[in-house]
C-alpha positions as a LaTeX table, in Angstrom:
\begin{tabular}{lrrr}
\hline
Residue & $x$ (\AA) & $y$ (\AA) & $z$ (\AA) \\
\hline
Unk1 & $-21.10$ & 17.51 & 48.70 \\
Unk2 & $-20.27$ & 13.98 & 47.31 \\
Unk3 & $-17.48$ & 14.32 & 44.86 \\
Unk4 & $-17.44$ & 12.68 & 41.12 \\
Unk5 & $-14.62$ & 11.23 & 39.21 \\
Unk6 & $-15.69$ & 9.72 & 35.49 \\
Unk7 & $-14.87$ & 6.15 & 34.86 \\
Unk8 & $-12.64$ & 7.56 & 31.86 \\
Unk9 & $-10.86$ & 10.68 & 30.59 \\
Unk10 & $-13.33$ & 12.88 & 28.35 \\
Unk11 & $-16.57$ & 10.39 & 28.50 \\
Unk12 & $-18.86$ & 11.02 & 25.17 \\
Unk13 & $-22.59$ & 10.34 & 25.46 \\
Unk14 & $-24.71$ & 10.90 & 22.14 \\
Unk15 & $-28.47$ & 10.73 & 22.30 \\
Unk16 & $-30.85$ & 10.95 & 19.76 \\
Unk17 & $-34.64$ & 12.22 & 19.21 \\
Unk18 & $-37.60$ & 9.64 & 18.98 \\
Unk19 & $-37.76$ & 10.54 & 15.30 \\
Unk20 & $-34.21$ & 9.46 & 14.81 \\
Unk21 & $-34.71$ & 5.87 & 16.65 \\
Unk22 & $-38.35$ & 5.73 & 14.54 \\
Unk23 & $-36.55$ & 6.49 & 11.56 \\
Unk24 & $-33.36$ & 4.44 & 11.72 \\
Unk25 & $-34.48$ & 1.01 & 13.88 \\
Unk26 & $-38.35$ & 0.94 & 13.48 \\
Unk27 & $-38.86$ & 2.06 & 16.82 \\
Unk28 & $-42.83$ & 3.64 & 18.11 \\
Unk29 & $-42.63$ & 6.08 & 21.31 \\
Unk30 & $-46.46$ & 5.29 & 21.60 \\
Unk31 & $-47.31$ & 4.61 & 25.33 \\
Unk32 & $-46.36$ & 0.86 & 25.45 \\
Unk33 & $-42.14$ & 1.96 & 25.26 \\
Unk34 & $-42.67$ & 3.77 & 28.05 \\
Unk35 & $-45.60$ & 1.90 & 30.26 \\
Unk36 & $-45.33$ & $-1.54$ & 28.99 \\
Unk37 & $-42.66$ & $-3.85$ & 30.43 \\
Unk38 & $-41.62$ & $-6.35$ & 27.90 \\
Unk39 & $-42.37$ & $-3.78$ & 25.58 \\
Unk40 & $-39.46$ & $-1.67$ & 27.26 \\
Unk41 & $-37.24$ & $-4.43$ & 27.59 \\
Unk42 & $-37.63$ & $-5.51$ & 23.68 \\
Unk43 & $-36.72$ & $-1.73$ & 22.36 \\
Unk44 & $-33.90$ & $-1.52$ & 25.25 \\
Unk45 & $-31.79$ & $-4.93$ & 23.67 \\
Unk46 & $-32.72$ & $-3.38$ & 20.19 \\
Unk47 & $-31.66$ & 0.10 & 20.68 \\
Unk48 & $-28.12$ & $-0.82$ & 22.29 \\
Unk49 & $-27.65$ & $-3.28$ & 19.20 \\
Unk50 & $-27.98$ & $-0.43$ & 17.05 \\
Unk51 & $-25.85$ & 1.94 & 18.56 \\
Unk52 & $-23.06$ & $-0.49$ & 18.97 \\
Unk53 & $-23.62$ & $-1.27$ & 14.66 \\
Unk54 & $-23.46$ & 2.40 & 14.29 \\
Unk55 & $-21.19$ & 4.08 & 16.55 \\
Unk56 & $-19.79$ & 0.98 & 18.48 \\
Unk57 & $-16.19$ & 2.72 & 17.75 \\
Unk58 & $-17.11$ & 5.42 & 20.43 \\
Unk59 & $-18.01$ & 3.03 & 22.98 \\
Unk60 & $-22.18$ & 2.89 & 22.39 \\
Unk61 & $-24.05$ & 0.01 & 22.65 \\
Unk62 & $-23.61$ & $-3.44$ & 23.12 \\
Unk63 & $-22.39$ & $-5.96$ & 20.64 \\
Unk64 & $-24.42$ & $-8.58$ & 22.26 \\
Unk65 & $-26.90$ & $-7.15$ & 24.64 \\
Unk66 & $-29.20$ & $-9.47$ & 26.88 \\
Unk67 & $-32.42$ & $-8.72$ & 27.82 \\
Unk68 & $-32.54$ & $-6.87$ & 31.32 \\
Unk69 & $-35.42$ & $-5.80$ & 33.52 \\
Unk70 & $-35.58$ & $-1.73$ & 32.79 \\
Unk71 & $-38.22$ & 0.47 & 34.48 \\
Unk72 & $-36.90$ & 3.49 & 32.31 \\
Unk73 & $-35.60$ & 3.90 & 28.97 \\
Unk74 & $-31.67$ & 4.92 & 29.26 \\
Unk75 & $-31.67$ & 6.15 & 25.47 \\
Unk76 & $-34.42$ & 9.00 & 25.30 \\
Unk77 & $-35.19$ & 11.55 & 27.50 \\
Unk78 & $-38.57$ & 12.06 & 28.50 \\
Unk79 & $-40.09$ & 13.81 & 30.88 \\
Unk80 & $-43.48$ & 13.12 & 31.27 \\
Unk81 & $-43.61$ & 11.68 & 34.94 \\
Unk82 & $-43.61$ & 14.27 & 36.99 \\
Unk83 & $-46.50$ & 16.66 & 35.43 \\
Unk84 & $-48.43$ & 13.43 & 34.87 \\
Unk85 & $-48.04$ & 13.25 & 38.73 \\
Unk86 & $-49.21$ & 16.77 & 38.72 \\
Unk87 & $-52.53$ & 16.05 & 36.91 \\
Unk88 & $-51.19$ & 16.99 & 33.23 \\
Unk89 & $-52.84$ & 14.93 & 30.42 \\
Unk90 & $-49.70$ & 13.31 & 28.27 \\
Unk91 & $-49.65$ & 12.48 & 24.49 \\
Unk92 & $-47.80$ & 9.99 & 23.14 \\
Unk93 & $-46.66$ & 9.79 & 19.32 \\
Unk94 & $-44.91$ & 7.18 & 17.37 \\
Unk95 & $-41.76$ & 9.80 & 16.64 \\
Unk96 & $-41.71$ & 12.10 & 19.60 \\
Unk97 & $-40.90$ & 12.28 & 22.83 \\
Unk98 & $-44.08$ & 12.34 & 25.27 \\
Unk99 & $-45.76$ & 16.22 & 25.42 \\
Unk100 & $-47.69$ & 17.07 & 28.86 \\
Unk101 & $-50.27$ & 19.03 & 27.85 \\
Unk102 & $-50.81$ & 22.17 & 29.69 \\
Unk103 & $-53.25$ & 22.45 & 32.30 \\
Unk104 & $-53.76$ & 26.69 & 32.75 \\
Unk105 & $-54.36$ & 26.18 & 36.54 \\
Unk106 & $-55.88$ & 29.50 & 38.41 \\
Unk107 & $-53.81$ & 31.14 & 40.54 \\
Unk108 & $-56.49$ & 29.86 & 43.49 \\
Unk109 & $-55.86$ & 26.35 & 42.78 \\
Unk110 & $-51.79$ & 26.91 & 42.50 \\
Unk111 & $-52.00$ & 27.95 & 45.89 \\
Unk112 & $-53.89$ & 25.56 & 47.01 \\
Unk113 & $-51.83$ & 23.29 & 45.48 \\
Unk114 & $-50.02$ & 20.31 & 47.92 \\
Unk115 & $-48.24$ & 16.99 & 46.45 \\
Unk116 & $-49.37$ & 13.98 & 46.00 \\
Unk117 & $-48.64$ & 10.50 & 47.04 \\
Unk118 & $-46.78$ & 9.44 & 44.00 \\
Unk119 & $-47.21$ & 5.94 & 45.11 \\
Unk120 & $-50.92$ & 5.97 & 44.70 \\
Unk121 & $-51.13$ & 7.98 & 41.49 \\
Unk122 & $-50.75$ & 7.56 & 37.75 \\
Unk123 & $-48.22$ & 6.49 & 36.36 \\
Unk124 & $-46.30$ & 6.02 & 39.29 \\
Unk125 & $-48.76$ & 3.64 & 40.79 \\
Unk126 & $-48.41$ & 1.17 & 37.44 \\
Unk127 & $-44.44$ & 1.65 & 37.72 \\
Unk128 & $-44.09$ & 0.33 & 40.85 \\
Unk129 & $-46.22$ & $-2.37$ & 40.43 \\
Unk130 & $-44.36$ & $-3.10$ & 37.43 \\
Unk131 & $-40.57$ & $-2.80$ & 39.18 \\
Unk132 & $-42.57$ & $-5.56$ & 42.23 \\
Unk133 & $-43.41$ & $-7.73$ & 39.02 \\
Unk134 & $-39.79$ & $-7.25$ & 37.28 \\
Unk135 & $-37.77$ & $-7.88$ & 41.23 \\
Unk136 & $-39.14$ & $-10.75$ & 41.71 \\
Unk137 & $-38.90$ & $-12.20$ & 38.25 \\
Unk138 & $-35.24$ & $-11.24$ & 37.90 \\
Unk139 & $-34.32$ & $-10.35$ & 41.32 \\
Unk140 & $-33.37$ & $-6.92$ & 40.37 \\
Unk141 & $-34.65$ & $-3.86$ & 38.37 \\
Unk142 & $-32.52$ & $-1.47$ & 36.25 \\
Unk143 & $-32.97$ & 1.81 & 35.04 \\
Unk144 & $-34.50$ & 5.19 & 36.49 \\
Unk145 & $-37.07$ & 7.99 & 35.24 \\
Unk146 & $-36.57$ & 11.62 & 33.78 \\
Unk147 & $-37.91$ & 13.41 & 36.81 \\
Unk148 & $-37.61$ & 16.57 & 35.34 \\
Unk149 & $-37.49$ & 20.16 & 36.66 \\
Unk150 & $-39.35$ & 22.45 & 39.08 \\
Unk151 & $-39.50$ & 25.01 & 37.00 \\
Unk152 & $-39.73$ & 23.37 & 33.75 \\
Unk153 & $-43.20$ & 21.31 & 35.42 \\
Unk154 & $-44.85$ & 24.56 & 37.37 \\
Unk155 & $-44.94$ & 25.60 & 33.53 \\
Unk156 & $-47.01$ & 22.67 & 32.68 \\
Unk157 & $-49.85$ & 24.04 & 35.38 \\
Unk158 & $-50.08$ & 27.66 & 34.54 \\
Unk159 & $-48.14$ & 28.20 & 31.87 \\
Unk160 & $-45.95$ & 31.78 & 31.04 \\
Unk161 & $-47.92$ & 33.38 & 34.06 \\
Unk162 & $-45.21$ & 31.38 & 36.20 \\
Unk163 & $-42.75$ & 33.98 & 34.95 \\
Unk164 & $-45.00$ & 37.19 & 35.57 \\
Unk165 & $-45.54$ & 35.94 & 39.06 \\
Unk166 & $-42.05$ & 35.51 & 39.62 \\
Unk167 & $-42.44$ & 39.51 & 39.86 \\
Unk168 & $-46.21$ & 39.55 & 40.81 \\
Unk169 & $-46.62$ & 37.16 & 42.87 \\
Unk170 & $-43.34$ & 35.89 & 43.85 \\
Unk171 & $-44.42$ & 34.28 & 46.72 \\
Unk172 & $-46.76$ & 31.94 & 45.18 \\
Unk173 & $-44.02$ & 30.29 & 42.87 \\
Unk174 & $-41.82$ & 29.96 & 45.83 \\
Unk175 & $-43.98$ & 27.79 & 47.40 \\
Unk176 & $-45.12$ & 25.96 & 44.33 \\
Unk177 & $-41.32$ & 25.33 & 43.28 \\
Unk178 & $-40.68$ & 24.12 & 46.89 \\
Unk179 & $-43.92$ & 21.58 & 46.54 \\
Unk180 & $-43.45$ & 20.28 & 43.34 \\
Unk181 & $-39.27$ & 20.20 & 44.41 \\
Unk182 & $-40.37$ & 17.84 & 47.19 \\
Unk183 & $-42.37$ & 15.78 & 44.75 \\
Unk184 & $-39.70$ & 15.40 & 42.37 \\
Unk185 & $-37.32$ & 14.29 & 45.66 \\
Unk186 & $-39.59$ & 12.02 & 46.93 \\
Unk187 & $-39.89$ & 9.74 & 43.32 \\
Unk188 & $-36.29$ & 10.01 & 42.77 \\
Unk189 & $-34.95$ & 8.95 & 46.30 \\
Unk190 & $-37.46$ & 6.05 & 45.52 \\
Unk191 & $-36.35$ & 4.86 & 42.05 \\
Unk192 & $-32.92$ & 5.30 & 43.56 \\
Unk193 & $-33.42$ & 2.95 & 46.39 \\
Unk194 & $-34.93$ & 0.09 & 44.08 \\
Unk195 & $-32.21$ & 0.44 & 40.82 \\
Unk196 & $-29.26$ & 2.51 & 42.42 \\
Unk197 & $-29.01$ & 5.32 & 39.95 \\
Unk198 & $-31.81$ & 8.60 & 39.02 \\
Unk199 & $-30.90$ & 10.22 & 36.37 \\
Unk200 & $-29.69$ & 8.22 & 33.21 \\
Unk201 & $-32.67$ & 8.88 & 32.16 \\
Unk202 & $-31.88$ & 12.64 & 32.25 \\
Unk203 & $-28.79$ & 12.42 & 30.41 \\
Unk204 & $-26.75$ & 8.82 & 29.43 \\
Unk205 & $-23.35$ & 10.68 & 31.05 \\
Unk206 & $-25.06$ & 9.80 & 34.77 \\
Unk207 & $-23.88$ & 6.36 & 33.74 \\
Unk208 & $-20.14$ & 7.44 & 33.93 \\
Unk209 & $-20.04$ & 7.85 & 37.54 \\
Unk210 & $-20.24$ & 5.81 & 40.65 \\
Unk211 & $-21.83$ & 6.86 & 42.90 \\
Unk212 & $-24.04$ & 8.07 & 39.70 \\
Unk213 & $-25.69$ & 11.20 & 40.16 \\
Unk214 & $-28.99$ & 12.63 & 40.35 \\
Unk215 & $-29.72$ & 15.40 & 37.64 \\
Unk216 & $-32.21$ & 18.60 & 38.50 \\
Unk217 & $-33.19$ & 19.17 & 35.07 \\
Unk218 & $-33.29$ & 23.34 & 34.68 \\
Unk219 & $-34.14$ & 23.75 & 30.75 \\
Unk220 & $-36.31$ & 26.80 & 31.66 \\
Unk221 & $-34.23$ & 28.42 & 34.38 \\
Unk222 & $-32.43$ & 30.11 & 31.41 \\
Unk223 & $-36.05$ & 32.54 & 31.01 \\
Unk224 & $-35.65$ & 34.10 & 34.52 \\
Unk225 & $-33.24$ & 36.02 & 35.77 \\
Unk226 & $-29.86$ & 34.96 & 38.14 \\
Unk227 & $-31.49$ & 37.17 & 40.83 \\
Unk228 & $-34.77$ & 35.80 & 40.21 \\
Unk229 & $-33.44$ & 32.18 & 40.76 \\
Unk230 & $-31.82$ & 33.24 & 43.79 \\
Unk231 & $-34.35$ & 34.65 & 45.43 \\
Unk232 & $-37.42$ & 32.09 & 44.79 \\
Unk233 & $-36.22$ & 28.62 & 43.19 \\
Unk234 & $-32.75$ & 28.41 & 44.71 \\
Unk235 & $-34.09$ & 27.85 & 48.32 \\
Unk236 & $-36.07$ & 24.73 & 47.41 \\
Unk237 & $-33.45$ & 23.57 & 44.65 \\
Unk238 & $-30.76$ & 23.78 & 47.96 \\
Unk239 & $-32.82$ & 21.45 & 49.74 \\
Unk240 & $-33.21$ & 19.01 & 47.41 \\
Unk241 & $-29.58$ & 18.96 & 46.37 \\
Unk242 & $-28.63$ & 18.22 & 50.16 \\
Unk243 & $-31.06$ & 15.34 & 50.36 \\
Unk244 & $-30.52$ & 13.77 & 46.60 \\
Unk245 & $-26.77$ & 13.63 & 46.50 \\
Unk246 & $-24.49$ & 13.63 & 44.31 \\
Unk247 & $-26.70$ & 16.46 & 42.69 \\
Unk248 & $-26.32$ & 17.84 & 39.40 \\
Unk249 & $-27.92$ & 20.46 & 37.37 \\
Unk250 & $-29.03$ & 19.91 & 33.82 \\
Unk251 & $-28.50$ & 23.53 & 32.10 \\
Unk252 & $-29.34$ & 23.51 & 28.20 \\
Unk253 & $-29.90$ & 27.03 & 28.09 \\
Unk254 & $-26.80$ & 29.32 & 26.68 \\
Unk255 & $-26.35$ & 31.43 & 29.71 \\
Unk256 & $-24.91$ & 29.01 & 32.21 \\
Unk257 & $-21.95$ & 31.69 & 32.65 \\
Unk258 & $-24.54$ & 34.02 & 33.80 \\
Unk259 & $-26.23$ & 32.10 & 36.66 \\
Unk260 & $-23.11$ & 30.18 & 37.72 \\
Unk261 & $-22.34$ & 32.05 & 40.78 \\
Unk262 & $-25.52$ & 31.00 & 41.99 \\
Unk263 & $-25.35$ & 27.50 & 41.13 \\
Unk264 & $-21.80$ & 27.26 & 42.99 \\
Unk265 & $-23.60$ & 28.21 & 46.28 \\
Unk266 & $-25.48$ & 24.40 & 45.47 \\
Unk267 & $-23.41$ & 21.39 & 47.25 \\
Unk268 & $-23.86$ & 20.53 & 43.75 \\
Unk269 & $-21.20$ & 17.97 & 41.76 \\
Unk270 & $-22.19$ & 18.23 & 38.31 \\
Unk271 & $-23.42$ & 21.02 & 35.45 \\
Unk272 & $-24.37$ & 20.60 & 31.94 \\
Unk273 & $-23.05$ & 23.17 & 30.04 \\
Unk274 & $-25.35$ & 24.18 & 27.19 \\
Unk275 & $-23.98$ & 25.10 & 23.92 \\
Unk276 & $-23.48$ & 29.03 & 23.74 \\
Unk277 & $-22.46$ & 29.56 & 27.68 \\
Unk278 & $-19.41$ & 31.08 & 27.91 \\
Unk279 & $-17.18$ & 27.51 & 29.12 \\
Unk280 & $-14.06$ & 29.88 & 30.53 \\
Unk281 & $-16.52$ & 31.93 & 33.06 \\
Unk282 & $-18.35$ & 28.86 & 33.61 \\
Unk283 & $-15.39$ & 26.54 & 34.27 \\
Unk284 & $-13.58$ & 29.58 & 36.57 \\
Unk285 & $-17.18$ & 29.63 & 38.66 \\
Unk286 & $-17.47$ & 26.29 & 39.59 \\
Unk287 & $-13.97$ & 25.04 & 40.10 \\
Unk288 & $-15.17$ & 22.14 & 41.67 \\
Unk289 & $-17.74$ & 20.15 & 39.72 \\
Unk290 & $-17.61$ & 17.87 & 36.60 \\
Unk291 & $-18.48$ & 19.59 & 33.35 \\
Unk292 & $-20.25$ & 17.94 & 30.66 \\
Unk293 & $-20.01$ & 20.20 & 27.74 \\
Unk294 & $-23.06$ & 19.87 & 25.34 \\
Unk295 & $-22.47$ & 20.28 & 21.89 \\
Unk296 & $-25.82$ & 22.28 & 19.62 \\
Unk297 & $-27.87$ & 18.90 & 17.84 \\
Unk298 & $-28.77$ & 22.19 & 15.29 \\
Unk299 & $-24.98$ & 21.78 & 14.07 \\
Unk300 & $-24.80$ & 18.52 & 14.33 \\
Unk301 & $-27.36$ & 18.27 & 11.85 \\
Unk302 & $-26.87$ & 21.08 & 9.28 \\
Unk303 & $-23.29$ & 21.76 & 9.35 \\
Unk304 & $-20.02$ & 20.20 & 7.95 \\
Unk305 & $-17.45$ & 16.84 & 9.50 \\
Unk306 & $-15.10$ & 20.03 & 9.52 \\
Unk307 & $-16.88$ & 22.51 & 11.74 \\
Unk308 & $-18.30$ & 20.14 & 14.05 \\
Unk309 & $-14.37$ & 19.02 & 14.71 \\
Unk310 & $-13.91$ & 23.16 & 14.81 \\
Unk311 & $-16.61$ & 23.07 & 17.60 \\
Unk312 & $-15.48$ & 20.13 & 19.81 \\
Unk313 & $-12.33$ & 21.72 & 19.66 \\
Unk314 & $-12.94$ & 24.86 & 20.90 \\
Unk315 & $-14.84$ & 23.59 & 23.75 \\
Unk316 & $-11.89$ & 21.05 & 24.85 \\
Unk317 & $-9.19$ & 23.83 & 24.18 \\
Unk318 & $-10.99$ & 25.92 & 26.44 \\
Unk319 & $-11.46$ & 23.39 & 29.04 \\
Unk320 & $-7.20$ & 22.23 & 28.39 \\
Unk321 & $-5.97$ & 25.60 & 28.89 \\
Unk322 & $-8.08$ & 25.70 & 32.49 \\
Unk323 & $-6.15$ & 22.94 & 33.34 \\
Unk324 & $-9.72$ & 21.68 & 33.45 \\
Unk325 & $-10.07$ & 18.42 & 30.82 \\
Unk326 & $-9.95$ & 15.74 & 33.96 \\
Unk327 & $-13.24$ & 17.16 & 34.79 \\
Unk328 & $-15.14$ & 18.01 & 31.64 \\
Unk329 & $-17.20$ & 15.16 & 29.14 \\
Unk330 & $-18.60$ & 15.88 & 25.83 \\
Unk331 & $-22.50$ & 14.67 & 24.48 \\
Unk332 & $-24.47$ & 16.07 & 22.33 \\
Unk333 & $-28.34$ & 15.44 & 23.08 \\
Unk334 & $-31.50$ & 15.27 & 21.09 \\
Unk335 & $-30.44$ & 14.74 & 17.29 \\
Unk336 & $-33.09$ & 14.32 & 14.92 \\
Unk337 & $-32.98$ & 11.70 & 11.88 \\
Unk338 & $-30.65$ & 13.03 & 9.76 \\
Unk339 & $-27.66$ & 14.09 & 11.35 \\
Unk340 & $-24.68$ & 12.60 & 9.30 \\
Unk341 & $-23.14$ & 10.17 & 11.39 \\
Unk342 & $-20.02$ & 11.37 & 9.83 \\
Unk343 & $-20.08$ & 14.24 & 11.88 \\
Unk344 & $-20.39$ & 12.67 & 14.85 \\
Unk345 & $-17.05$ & 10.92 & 13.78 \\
Unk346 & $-15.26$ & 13.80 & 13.50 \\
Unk347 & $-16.05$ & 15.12 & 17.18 \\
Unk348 & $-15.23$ & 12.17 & 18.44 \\
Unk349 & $-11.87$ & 11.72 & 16.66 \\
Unk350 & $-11.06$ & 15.38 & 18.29 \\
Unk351 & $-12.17$ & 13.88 & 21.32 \\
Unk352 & $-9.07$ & 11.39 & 20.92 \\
Unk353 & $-6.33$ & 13.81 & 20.43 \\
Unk354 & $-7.02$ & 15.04 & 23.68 \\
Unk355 & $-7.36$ & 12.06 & 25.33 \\
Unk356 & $-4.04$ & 11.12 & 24.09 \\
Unk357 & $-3.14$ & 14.21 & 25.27 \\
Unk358 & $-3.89$ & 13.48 & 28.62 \\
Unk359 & $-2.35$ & 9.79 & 28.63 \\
\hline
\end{tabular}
């Protein structure tokens, strides 16, 4: 397992919904900011002025920034590659992130299922050509994609069967998780050899580590049990983490405490840990790994300055009286247009006690 030490004490990453960016710097999430180069390269110098005008206090953004050759937006997530790869008609709106619309695949065609060359097919085949067109314009090519989750794409094919076959027909998803794992492997390793980094596109806090890491994303592993992921997606997710490393898992759901054991069997470096988990049982099962504690974009939005500083600091004065704040960070992910940027002020000026704590 390749170990990870943040560039700083207590990194902070904020990222906000499509709607917000629409809202607040005229931005459209139509298909050209995701598939159109200069396109992607016009909204990437706009988005990190913004962020430094807004919240350039935390650290966001760039005062200045220069235009740079991106293949992937670092400022939404996005997921949309991978079941695009997988056949899955995407739509694109102005103020949302992309939607892969389901596909309701028989169970005969799941099992029939085997990966595709992601080189020849959509939209991978227009991304490379793209990052050959940006390398030797530039002589480089930043950026990476959101390649998503095994579990959160064998949804996109067959929808909430996946989780009656985990009991019915357990073998089936096995091997589906372990082809579609292999898929996501294969596109990552790629993007990884021709921009050095996979997963910013995941979440921005893969940009506070070098090596940076790559980030499983497991949004729907919180709807199956911690035996169920043992027994049929933790065999392929083992594999991939020994062959993408440093690996990380992205966990939104509120029950990381609960599947944690099994995760810490994963030569695995990093865990998100969605808002809700228990952080003590989480923190006291992997030892080990870097932390980043994700605060709820719900309370962001709705509640007071006062109990979003009450929130950050329960989550760092759990994490301080583990001995554990040199390995946790702090984002909050997904805030819609809205959320008073004074609140964000007041986690982050929690987020300074305890880093002067730690000084």
């Amino acid at each position: 397992m390749v170990p990870l030490q943040a560039r700083e004490f207590i990194p902070v990453e904020l990222v906000f919904n499509p709607n917000w960016w629409r809202q607040s710097a005229g931005i459209s999430f139509d298909r050209t900011f995701f598939l159109d180069p200069q396109t992607r390269i016009d909204n990437d110098v706009r988005m990190r002025r913004v962020l430094f005008e807004r919240f350039g206090q935390m650290g966001l953004g760039e005062a200045e920034p220069q235009p740079r050759p991106i293949i992937g937006s670092a400022h939404v997530a996005g997921g949309f590659v991978i079941p695009a790869l997988l056949g899955a008609e995407v739509w694109f709106e102005p103020d949302a992130a992309p939607q892969p619309l389901a596909m309701r695949w028989t169970p005969e065609q799941i099992e029939r299922f085997e990966k595709p060359d992601f080189r020849l097919t959509w939209p991978m085949n227009d991304l490379i050509a793209q990052m050959d067109q940006l390398e030797a314009e530039w002589g480089y090519v930043v950026g990476d994609l959101n390649t998503d989750g095994a579990l959160n794409a064998a949804y996109h094919l067959y929808g909430q069967s996946v989780y009656t076959d985990f009991y019915e027909a357990p073998e089936r998803v096995r091997r589906l998780l372990g082809q579609i794992s292999e898929l996501i492997g294969d596109v990552a390793g790629y993007i990884h050899g021709r921009t050095g980094t996979y997963s910013v596109s995941v979440n921005r806090m893969a940009e506070h580590f070098a090596p940076s890491p790559f980030l499983h994303a497991n949004c729907s592993v919180q709807m199956i049990s911690p035996a169920s992921y043992a027994e049929i997606q933790f065999p392929s997710e083992f594999r991939l983490a020994e062959r993408l490393q440093p690996f990380g898992v992205h966990h939104c759901g509120s029950n990381l405490h609960r599947i944690a054991p099994e995760y810490a069997r994963l030569p695995a470096a990093y865990f998100e840990v969605g808002w809700g988990s228990d952080l003590a049982q989480s923190l006291a099962a992997l030892p080990d790994a870097f932390m980043n504690l994700r605060l709820s974009p719900v309370r962001m939005l709705q509640e007071t300055p006062d109990a979003l500083a009450a929130d950050t600091e329960k989550l760092l004065g759990v994490a301080a009286a583990a001995g554990a704040l040199g390995r946790v960070g702090l984002c909050c992910i997904n805030m819609d247009y809205g959320t008073p940027d004074e609140n964000l002020f007041a986690m982050y000026a929690v987020v300074e006690q305890y880093r002067r704590m730690g000084a």
